[in-house]
Backbone as numpy.savetxt, mean C-alpha at the origin, in Angstrom:
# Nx Ny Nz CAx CAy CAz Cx Cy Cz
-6.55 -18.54 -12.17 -5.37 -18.99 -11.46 -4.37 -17.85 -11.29
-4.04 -17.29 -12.34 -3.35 -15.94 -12.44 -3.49 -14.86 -11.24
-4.94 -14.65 -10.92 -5.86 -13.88 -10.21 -5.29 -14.43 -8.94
-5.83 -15.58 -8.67 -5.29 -16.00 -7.04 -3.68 -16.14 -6.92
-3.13 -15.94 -7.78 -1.18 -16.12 -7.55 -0.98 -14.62 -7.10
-1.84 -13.90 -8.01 -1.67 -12.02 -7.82 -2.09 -12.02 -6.41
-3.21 -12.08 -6.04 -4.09 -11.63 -4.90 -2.98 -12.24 -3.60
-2.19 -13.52 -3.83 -1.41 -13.85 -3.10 -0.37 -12.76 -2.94
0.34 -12.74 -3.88 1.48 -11.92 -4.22 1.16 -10.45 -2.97
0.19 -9.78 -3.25 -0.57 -8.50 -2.97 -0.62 -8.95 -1.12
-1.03 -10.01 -1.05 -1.38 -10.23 0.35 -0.39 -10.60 1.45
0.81 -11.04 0.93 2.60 -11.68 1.21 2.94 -9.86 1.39
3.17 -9.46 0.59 3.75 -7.94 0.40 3.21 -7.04 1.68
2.11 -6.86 1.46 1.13 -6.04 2.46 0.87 -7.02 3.98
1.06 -8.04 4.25 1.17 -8.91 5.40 2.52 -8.63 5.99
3.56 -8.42 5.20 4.87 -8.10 5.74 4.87 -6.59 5.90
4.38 -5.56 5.36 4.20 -4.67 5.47 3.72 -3.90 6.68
2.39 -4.74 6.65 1.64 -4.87 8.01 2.37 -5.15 9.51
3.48 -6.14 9.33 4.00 -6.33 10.87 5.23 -5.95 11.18
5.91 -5.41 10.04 6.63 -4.27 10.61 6.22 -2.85 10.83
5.12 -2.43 10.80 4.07 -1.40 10.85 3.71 -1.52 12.06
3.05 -2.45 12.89 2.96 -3.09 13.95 3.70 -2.95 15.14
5.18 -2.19 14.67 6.07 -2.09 15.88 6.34 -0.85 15.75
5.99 -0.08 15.02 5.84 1.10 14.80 5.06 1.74 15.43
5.82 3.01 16.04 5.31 4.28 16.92 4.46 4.88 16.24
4.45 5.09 14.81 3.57 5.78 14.14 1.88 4.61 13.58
2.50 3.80 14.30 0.62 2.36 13.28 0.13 2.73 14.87
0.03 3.25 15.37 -0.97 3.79 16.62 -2.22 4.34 15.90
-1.69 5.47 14.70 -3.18 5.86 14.12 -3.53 4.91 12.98
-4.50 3.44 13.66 -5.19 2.90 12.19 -5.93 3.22 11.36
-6.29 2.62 10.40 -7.67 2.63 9.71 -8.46 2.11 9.51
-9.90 2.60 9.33 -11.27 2.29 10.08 -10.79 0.16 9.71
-11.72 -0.64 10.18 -11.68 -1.61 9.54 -12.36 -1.62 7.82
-11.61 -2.61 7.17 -11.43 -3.23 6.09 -11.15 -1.99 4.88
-10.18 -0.88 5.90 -9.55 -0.13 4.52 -7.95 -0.06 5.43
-6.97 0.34 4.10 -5.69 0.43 4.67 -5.22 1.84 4.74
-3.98 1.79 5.51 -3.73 3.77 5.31 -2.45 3.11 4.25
-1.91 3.79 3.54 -0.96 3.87 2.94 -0.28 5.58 2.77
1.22 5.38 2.29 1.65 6.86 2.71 2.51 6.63 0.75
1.81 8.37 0.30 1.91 8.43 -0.76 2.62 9.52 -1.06
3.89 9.22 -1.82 4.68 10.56 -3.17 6.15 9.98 -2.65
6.71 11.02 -3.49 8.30 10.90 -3.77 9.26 11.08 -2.47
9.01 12.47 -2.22 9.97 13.52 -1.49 8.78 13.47 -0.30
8.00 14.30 -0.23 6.73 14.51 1.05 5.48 13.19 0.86
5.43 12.72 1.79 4.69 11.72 1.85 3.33 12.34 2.54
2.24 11.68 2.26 0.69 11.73 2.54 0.21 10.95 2.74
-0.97 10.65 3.59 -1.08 9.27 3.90 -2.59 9.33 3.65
-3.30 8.67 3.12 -4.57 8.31 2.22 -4.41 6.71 2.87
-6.43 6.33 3.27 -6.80 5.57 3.36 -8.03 4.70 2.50
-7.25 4.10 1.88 -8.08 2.75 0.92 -9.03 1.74 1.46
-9.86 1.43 0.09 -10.78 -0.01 1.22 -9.45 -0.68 0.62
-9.66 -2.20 1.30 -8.81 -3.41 1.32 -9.15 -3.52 -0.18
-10.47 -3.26 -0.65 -10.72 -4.35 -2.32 -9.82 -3.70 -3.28
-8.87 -3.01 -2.91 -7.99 -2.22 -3.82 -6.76 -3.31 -3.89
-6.55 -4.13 -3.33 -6.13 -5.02 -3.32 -5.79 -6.32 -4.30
-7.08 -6.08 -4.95 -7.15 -7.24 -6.04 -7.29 -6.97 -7.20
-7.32 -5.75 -7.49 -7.23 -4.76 -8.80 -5.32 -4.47 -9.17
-5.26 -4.75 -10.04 -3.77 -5.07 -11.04 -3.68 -3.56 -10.92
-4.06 -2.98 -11.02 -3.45 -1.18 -11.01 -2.37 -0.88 -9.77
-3.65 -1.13 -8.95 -3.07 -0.95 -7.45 -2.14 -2.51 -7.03
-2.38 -3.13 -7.50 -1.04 -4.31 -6.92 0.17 -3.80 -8.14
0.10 -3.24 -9.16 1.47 -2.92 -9.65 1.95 -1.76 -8.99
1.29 -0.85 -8.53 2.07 0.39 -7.17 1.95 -0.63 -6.01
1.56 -2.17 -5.59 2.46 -2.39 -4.85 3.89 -2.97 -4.90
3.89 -3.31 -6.18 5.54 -4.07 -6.52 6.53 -3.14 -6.45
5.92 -1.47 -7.13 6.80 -0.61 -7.14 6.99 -0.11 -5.89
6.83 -0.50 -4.64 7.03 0.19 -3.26 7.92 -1.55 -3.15
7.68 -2.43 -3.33 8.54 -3.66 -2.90 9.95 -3.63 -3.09
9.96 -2.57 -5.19 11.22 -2.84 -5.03 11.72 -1.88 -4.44
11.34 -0.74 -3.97 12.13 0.39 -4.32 12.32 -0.04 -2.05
11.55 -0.33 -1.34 11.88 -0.53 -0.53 11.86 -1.58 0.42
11.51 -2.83 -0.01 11.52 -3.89 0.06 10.19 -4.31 1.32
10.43 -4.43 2.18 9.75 -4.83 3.54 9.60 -4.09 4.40
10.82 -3.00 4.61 11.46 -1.75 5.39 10.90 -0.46 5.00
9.65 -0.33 5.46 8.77 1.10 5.13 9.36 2.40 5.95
10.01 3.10 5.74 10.20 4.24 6.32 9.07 4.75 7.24
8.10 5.23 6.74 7.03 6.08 7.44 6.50 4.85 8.40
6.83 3.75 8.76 5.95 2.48 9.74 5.20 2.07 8.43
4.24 2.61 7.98 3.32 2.04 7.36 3.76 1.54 5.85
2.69 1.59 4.93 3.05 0.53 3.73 3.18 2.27 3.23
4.50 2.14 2.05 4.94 3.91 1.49 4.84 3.24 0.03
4.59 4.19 -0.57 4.27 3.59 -1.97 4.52 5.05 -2.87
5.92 4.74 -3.50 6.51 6.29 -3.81 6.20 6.02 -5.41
5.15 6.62 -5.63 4.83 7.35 -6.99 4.55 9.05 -6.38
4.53 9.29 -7.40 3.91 10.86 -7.41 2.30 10.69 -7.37
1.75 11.52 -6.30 0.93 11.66 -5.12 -0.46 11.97 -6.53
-0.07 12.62 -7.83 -1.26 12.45 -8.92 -1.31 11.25 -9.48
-0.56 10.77 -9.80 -0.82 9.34 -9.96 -1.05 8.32 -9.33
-1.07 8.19 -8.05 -2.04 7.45 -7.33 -3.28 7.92 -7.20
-3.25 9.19 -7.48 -5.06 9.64 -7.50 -5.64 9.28 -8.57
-4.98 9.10 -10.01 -5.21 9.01 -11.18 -5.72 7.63 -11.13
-4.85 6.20 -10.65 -5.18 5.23 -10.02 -6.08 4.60 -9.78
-6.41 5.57 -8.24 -6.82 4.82 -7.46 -8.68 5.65 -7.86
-8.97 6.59 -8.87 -10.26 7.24 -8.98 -10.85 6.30 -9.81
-10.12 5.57 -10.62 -10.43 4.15 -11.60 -11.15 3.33 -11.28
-10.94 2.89 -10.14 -10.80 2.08 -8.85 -12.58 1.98 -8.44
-12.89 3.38 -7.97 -14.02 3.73 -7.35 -15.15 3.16 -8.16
């Protein structure tokens, strides 16, 4: 139950994410189907593309809360920004694989 409240949570966040991205000059360049681009670090941002199943893994949905709070709905770069430092999402997301 926990699992499907998260996977919700993850999917609300990144759905809103998604359609203000959508009106964005910069979501012209997508990614392939069933992975996402996301734009990664503090100060200089990078943009790395994920499959979607990163999604349902608690690692990667707690770097998405930390992009919720820090910028709520309102992504700077168009896309979903997710400001950790650019090794620790590699650290992350290599778990992952």
């Amino acid at each position: 139950m926990a699992l499907v409240r998260s996977l919700l949570g993850a999917k609300k966040i990144l759905g809103r994410s998604l359609s203000a991205a959508s009106t964005s000059k910069r979501a012209s360049s997508s990614a392939p189907k069933g992975f996402l681009a996301v734009y990664v670090g503090e100060s200089q941002k990078k943009r790395y593309v994920v499959p979607i199943s990163y999604l349902s893994q608690p690692s990667f949905q707690a770097l998405l809360s930390k992009s919720e709070e820090e910028f709520g709905f309102d992504h700077p770069m168009g896309g979903l920004t997710i400001p950790c430092p650019e090794d620790i999402f590699i650290n992350v997301t290599s778990r992952l694989q």
